[in-house]
C-alpha positions as CSV (number, residue, x, y, z in Angstrom):
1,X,3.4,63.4,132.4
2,X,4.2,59.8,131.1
3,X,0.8,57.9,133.4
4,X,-1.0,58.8,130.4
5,X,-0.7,59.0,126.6
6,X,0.2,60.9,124.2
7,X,-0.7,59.8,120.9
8,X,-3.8,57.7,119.2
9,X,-3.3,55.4,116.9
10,X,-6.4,55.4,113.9
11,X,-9.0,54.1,113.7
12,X,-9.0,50.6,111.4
13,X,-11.3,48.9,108.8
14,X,-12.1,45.1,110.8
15,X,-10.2,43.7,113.4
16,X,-11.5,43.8,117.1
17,X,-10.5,46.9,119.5
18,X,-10.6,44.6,122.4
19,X,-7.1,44.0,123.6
20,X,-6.4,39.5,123.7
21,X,-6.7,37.6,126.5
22,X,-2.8,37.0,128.0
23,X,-1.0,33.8,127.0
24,X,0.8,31.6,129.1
25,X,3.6,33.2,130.7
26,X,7.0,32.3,129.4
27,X,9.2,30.4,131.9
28,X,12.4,32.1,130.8
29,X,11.7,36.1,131.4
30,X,12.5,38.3,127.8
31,X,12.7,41.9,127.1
32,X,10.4,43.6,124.7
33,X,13.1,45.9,122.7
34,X,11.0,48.2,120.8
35,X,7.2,49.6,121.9
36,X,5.7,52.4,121.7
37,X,3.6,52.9,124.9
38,X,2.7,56.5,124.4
39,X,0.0,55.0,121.9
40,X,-3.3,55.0,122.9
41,X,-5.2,51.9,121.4
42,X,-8.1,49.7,120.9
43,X,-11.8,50.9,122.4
44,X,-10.3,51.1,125.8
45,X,-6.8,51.9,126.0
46,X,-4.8,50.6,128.4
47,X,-2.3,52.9,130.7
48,X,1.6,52.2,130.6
49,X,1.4,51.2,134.1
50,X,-0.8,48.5,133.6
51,X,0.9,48.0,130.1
52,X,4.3,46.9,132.2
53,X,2.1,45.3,134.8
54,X,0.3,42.5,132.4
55,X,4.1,42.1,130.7
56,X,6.0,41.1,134.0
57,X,2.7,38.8,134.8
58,X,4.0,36.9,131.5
59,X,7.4,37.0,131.8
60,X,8.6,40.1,129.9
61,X,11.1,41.8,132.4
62,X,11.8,44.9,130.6
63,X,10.9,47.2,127.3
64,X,12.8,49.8,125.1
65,X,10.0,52.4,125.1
66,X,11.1,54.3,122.1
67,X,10.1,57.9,120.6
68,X,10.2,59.1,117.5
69,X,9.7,62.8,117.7
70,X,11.1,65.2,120.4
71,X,8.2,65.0,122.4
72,X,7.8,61.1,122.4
73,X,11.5,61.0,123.1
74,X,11.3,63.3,125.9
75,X,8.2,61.3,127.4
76,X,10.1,57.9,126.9
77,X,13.2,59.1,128.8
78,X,10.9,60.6,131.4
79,X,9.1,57.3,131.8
80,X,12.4,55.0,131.8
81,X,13.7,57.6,134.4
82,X,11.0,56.6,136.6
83,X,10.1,52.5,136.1
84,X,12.6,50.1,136.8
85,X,10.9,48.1,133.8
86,X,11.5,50.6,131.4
87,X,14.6,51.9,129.3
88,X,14.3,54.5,126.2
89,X,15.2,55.6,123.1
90,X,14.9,58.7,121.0
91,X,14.4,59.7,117.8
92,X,13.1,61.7,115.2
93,X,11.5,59.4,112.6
94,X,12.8,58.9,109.5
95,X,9.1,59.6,107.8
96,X,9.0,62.7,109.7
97,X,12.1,64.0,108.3
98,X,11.4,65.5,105.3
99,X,8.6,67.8,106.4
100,X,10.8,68.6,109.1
101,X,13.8,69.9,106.7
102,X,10.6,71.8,104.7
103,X,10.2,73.7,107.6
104,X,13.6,74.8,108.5
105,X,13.5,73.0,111.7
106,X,15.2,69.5,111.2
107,X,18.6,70.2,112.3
108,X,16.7,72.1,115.7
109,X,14.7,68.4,116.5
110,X,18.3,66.4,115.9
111,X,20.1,68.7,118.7
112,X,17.2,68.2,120.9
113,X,17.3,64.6,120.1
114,X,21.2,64.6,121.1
115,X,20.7,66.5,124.2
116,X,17.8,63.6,125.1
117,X,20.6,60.7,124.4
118,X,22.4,62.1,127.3
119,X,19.6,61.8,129.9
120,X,19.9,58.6,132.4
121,X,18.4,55.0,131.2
122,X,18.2,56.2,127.4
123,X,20.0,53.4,125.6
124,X,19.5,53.8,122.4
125,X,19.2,56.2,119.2
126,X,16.1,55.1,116.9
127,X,13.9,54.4,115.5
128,X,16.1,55.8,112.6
129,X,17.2,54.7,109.5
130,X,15.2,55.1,105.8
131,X,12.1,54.4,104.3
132,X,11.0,54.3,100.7
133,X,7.6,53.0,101.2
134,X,6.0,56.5,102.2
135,X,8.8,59.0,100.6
136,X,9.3,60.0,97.5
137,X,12.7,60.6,95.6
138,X,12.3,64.3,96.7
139,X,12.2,63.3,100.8
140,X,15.6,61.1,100.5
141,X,17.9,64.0,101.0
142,X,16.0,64.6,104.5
143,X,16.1,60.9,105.4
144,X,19.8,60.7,104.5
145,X,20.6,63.6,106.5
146,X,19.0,62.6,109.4
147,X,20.0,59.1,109.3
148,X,23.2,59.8,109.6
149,X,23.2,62.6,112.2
150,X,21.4,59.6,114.2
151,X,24.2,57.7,113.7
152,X,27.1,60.3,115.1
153,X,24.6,60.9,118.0
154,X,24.5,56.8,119.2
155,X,28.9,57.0,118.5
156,X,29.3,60.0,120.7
157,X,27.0,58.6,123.5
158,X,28.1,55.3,123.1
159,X,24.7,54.2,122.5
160,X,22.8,51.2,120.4
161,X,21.3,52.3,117.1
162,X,18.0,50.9,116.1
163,X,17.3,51.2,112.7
164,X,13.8,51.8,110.6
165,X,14.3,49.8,107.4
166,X,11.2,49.9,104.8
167,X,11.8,49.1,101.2
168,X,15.5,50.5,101.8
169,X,17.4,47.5,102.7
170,X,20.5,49.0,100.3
171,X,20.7,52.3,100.9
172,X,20.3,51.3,104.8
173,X,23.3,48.7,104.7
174,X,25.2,51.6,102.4
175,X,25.0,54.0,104.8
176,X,25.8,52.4,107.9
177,X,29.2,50.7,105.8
178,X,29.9,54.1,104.6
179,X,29.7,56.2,108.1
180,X,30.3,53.3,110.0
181,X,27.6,51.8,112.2
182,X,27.7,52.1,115.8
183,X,29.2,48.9,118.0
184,X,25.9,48.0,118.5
185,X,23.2,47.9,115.7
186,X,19.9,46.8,115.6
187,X,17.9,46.0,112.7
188,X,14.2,47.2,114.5
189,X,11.3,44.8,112.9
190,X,13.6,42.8,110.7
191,X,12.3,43.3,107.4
192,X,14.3,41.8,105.1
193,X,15.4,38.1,104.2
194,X,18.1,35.7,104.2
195,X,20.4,37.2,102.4
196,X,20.0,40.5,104.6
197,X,20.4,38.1,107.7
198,X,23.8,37.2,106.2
199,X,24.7,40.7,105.7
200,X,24.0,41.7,109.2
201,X,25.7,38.4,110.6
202,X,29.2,39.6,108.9
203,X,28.6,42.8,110.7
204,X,27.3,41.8,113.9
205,X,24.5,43.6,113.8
206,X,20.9,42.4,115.7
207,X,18.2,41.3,114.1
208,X,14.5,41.8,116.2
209,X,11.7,40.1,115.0
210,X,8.4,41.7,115.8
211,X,4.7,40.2,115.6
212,X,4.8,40.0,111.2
213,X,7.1,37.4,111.5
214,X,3.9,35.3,112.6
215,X,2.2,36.1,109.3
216,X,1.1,33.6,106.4
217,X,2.7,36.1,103.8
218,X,5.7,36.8,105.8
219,X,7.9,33.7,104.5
220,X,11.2,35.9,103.8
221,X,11.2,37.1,107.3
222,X,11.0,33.4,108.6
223,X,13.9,33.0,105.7
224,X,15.7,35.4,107.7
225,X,15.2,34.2,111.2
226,X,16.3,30.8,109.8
227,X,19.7,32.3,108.7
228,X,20.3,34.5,111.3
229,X,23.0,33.6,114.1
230,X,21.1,32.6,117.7
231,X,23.6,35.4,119.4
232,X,22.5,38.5,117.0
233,X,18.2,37.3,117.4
234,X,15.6,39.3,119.7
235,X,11.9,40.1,119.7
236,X,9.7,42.8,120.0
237,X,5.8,44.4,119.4
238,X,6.7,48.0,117.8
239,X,3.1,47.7,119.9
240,X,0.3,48.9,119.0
241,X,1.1,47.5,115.5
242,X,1.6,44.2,114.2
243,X,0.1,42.1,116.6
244,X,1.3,38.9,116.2
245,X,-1.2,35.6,115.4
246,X,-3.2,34.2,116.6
247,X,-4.5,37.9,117.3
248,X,-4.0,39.8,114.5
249,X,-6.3,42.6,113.7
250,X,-6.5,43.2,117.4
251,X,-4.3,46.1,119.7
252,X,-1.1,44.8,120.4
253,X,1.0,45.0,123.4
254,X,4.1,44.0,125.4
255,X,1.9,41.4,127.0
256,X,1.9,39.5,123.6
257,X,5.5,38.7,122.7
258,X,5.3,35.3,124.4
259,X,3.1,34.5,121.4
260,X,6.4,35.4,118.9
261,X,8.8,33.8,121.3
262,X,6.9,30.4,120.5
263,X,6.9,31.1,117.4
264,X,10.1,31.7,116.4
265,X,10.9,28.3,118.3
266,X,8.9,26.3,116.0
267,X,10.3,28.0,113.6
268,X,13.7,27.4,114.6
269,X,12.9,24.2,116.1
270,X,14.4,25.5,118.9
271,X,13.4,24.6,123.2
272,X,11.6,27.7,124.0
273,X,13.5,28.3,127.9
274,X,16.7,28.5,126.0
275,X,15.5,30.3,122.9
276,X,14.0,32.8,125.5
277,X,17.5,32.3,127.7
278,X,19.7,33.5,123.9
279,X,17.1,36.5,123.5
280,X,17.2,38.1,126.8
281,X,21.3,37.4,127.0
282,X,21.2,38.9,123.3
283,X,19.2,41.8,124.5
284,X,21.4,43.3,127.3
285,X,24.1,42.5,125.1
286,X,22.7,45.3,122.8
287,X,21.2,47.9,125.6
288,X,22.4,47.0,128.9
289,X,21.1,45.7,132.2
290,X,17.7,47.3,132.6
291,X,18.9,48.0,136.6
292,X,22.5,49.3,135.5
293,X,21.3,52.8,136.3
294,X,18.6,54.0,139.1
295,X,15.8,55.0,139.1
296,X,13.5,58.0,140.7
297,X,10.7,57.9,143.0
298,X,7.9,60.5,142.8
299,X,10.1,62.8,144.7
300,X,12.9,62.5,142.0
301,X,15.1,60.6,144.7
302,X,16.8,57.8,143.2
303,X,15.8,54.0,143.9
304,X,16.9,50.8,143.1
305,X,16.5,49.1,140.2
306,X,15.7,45.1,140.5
307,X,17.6,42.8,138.9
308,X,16.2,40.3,136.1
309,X,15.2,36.7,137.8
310,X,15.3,33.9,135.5
């Protein structure tokens, strides 16, 4: 059942569990391409339902609800199947890999991850991709593996890749030159700095900017969105996490990008409407229209999708 959740996220030292008030609506509707609504948050979590409902109130017309296990995955496609506002992507996360191949059961989760990619309004393999942060040398093999069965699985479904980078930026880049990277590649929660920017400008491949880019101490990543071609930029929450200021420490939430949006303008010193105009353009560029394919009422018949107004 996808009216519910599946997952919590811990508990945290300070901060407030009360979810932010909503900020202005953004005049010029954006996408939210990467959030984890299967999260349960703050002291009273808020449904996916109503999650999608406060978004469209401030101008977010769609999310990438993305899984990172089978059983996220499986919920994500099943929720995208069934709300217009919704698209999906699966995954088995690259943290989760090695204790996977430990158990003899990695290469099983990957071919239930491919079988998933198939289903209807999935757009997208990821998150995938490698992190050094949590994995020691011993876990790379397992990242490496998976990484790059990710990658054949977005080729042979003709799907966009987003990718997990964390303290890997040159074994990422590596990889995707040496398997080659699908058309359409996106750096999830850009993480890097300029001169990663530049690398994925000569590629062509996105750059989405999540809530961190907000942050006092997050200079490089404003480095990067500074050097980073208007055409390859988008935003996201990777919600619940990295809520974006003024509202850090609190539960984050589709609801909240317009707070990045602005952000990034000043940043860029760039008008906001068509900042917001490049991101959503940018957006479907990389996943599609979010009404490209139907989807099913409660009796599994198909219905319309609505378009995006603007």
């Amino acid at each position: 059942m996808t009216d519910g959740h599946l997952r919590s996220r811990a508990a945290r030292d300070g901060g407030s569990p009360a979810y932010p008030a909503a900020p202005e609506p953004l005049a010029v509707p954006v996408y939210d391409n990467h959030t984890h609504l299967e999260v349960a948050d703050g002291a009273m979590p808020i449904a996916p339902a109503e999650h999608l409902d406060r978004a469209a109130a401030v101008g977010i017309a769609g999310v990438v609800q993305v899984g990172t296990d089978v059983a996220t995955s499986e919920w994500s496609a099943e929720l995208a199947a069934r709300d217009a506002r919704v698209l999906a992507a699966v995954s088995i996360h690259p943290n989760d890999a090695p204790e996977l191949a430990a158990e003899g059961s990695l290469d099983e989760a990957l071919t239930a991850i491919d079988a998933l990619a198939a289903r209807p309004r999935v757009v997208a393999v990821g998150e995938t991709g490698l992190d050094w942060y949590r994995t020691g040398a011993d876990g790379r093999d397992p990242q490496f593996h998976s990484f790059e069965a990710h990658i054949d699985i977005a080729k042979r479904h003709g799907l966009a890749l987003q990718i997990h980078d964390r303290d890997a930026h040159d074994d990422v880049v590596a990889t995707l030159l040496r398997v080659g990277a699908p058309e359409r590649t996106v750096f999830h929660c850009f993480s890097g700095d300029a001169s990663l920017a530049r690398v994925c400008a000569e590629h062509g491949w996105f750059l989405s900017f999540a809530g961190n880019v907000t942050f006092k101490n997050a200079e490089n990543l404003r480095e990067g969105l500074r050097a980073a071609p208007r055409e390859l930029v988008m935003v996201e929450t990777d919600a619940p996490y990295l809520t974006p200021a003024p509202n850090r420490g609190r539960p984050n939430a589709p609801y909240l990008v317009p707070h990045t949006v602005r952000f990034m303008a000043e940043v860029l010193g760039a008008d906001v409407d068509e900042l917001s105009a490049q991101i959503a353009s940018n957006t479907e560029r990389a996943y599609g229209r979010w009404d490209a394919e139907p989807v099913s009422g409660a009796d599994g018949a198909p219905t319309a999708s609505p378009s995006r107004n603007t």
